[in-house]
C-alpha positions as CSV (number, residue, x, y, z in Angstrom):
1,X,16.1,89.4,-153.4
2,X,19.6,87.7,-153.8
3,X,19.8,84.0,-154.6
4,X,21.3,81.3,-152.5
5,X,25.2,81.7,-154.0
6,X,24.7,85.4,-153.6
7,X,24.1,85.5,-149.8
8,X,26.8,82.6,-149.7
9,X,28.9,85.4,-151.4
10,X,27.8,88.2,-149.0
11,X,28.0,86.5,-146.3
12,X,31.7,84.9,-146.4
13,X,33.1,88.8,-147.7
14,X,31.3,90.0,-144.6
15,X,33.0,87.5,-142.6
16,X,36.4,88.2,-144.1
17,X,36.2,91.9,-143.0
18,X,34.5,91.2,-139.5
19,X,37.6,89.1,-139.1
20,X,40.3,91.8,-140.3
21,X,39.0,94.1,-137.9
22,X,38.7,91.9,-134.7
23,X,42.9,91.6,-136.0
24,X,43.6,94.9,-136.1
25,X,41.8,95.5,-132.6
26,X,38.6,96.7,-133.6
27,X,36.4,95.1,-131.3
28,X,33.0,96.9,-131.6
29,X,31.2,98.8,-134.2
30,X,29.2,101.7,-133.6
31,X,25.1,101.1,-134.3
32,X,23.6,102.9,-137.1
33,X,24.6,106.1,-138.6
34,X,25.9,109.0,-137.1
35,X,27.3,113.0,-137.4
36,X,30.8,112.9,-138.0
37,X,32.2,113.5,-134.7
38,X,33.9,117.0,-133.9
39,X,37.6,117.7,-134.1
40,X,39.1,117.3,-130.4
41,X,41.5,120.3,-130.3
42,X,44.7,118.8,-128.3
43,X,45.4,119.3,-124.8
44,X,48.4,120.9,-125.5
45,X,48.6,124.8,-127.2
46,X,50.4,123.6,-130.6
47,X,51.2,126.0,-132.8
48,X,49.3,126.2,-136.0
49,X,50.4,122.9,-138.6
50,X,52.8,124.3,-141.4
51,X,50.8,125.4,-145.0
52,X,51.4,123.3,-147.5
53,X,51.2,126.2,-149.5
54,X,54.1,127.9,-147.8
55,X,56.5,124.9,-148.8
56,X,58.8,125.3,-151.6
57,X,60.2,121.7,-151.2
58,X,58.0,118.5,-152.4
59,X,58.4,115.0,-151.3
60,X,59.9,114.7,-154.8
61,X,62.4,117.4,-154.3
62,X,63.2,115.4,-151.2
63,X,63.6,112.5,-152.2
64,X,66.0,113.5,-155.0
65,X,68.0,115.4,-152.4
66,X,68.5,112.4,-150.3
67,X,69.9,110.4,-153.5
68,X,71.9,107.5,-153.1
69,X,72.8,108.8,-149.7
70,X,76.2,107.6,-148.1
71,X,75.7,109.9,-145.2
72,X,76.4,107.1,-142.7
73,X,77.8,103.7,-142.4
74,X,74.4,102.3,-143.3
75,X,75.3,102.4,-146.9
76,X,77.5,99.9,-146.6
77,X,74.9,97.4,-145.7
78,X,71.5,99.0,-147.0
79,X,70.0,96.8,-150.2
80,X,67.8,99.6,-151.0
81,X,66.8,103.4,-149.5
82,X,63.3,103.3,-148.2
83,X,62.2,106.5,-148.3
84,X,58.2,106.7,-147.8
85,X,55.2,105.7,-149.4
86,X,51.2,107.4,-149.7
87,X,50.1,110.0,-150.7
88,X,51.7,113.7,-150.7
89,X,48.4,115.1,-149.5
90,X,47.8,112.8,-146.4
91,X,45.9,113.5,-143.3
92,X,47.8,111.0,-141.1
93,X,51.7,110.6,-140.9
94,X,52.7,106.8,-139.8
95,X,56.3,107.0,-138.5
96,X,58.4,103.7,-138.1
97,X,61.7,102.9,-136.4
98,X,63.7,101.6,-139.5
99,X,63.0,99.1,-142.3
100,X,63.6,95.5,-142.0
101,X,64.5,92.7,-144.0
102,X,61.6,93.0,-146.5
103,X,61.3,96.5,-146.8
104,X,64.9,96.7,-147.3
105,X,64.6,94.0,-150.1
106,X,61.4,95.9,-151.5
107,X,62.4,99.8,-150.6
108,X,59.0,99.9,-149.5
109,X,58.0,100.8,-144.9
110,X,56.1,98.3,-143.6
111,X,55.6,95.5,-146.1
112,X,56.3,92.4,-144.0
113,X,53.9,90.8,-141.4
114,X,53.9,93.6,-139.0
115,X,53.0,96.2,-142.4
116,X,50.2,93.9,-143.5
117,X,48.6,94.3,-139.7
118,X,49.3,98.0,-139.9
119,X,47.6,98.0,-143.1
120,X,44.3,96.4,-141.3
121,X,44.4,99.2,-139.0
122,X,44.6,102.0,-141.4
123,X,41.3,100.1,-143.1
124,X,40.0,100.4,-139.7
125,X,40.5,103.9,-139.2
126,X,38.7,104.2,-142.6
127,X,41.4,104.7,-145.0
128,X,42.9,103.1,-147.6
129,X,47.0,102.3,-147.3
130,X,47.8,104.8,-150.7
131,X,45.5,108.0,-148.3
132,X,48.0,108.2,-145.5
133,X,51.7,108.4,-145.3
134,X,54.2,105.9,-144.2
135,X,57.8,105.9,-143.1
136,X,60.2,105.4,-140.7
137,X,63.1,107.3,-138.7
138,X,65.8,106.2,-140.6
139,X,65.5,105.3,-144.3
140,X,68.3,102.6,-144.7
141,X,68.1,98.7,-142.6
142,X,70.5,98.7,-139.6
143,X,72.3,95.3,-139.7
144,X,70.7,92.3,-137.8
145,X,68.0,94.6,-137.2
146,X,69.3,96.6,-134.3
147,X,68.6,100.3,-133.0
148,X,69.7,103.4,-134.5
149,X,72.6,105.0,-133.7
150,X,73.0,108.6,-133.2
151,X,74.9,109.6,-135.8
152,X,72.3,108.0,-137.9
153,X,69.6,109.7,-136.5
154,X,71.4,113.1,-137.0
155,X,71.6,112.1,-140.2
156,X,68.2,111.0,-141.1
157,X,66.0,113.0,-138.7
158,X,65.9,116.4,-141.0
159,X,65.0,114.3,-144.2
160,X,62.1,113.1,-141.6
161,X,61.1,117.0,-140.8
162,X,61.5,118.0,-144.3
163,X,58.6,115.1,-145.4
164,X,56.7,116.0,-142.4
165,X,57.1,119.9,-143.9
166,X,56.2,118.9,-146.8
167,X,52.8,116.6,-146.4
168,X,51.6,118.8,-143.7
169,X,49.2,116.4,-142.5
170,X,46.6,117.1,-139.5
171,X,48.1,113.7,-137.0
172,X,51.2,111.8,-136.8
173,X,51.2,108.3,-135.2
174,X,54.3,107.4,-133.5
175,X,54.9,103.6,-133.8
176,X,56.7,102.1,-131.3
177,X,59.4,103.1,-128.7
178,X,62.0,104.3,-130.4
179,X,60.0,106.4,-132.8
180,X,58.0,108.2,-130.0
181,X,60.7,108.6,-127.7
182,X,62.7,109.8,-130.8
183,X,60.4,112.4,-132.1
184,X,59.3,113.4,-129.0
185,X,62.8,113.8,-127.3
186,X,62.1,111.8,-124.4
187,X,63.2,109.2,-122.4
188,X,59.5,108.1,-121.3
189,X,58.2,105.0,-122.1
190,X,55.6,103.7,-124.8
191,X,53.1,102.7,-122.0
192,X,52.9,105.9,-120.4
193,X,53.4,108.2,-123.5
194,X,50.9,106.5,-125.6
195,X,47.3,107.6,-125.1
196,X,47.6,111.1,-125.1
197,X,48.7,114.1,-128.2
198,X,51.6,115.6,-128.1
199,X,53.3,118.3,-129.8
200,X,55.6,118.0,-132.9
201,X,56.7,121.2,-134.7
202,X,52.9,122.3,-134.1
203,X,51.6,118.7,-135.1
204,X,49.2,116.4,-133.1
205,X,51.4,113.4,-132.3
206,X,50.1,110.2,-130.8
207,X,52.3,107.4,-129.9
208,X,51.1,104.0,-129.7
209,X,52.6,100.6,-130.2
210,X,54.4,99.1,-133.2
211,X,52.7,96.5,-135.0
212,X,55.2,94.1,-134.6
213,X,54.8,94.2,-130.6
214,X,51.0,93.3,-131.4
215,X,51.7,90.3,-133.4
216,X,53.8,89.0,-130.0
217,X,51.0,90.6,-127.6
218,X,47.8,90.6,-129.7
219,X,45.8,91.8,-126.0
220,X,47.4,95.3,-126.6
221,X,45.8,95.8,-129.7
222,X,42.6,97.1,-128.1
223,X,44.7,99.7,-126.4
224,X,46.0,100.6,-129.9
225,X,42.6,100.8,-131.4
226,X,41.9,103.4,-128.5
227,X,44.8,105.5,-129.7
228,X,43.6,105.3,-132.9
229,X,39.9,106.3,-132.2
230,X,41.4,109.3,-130.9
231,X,43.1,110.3,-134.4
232,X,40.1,109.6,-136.0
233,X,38.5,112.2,-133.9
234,X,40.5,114.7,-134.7
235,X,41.0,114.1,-138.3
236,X,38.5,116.0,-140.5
237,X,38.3,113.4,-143.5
């Protein structure tokens, strides 16, 4: 039996995750245990994901590759390259729009208030942040913030293929507008893309919304958590 300070203990940790949960969107648990659900094949025909084993290039060999890149005016303003961050073997690919102020200070995606709340939901999902894969579109801060430019796109977008090569994972999560409409060539919306797979070079791709757009509209986390639920469906952890 567990003494008074104990269950104290318990009971506030329990608390504490019950609470990051209801953050990231996660409004229901499911009672007692269970099969692990079946992979949902895609709606789409994809072609099979790329072997790993096929690659020559690592995220290593990338990375050195991309150097201290001055491929575009971005290097004029850039404090640091951020590149990526997770692990080389992940099942799910997170793909940003750009870094921002404190992942341009750090060189690390997603490290400000909007990373911490993505963090929640890859907790969620069941995952630790270091088991998935995280980056963004381009890998240098535009100034004040604003969207890419095409040329930096061009620029950036076959570093982007070469990770996605290179990890091979089973999902990608497109996060936010620009990201989704980017990857996915289309002029479409977030609100009607997101929801559904779609194809990337033979990977499952679902677009959903950025985390910073839940921190200023918290009520479309639950349709977040949906997308996700989806992912985790057809994820064989």
């Amino acid at each position: 039996m567990f003494g008074t300070d104990e269950r104290d203990l318990l009971t506030g940790a329990l608390k504490n995750y019950l609470e990051d949960l209801r953050d990231s969107g996660v409004d229901e648990l499911p009672y007692g245990a269970s099969a692990p659900a079946a992979a949902v094949q895609p709606e789409y025909a994809a072609e099979p994901v790329a072997n790993r084993a096929l690659t020559a290039e690592t995220l290593t060999e990338i990375r050195t590759d991309l150097g201290d890149c001055r491929r575009c005016q971005l290097c004029e303003t850039r404090k640091n390259i951020v590149f990526g961050v997770g692990s080389k073997d992940a099942q799910v690919l997170f793909v940003g729009e750009a870094p921002g102020r404190d992942e341009d200070i750090q060189g690390e995606p997603f490290v400000g208030e909007a990373g911490q709340l993505l963090t929640k939901m890859i907790i969620a999902m069941g995952y630790e942040r270091s088991e998935v894969y995280i980056c963004n579109l381009l890998k240098c801060r535009p100034p004040e913030n604003r969207n890419p430019a095409p040329a930096e796109i061009a620029q950036c977008s076959p570093f982007l293929l070469r990770q996605v090569k290179a990890i091979a994972p089973q999902a990608i999560v497109a996060l936010g507008t620009f990201a989704a409409q980017t990857l996915l060539d289309s002029k479409e919306p977030i609100s009607r893309l997101r929801g559904k797979f779609h194809d990337y070079h033979g990977i499952p791709l679902m677009p959903t919304f950025h985390p910073a757009f839940l921190l200023r509209s918290p009520e479309k986390k639950r349709e977040v958590w949906a997308d996700l639920q989806q992912v985790m469906k057809l994820l064989v952890k």
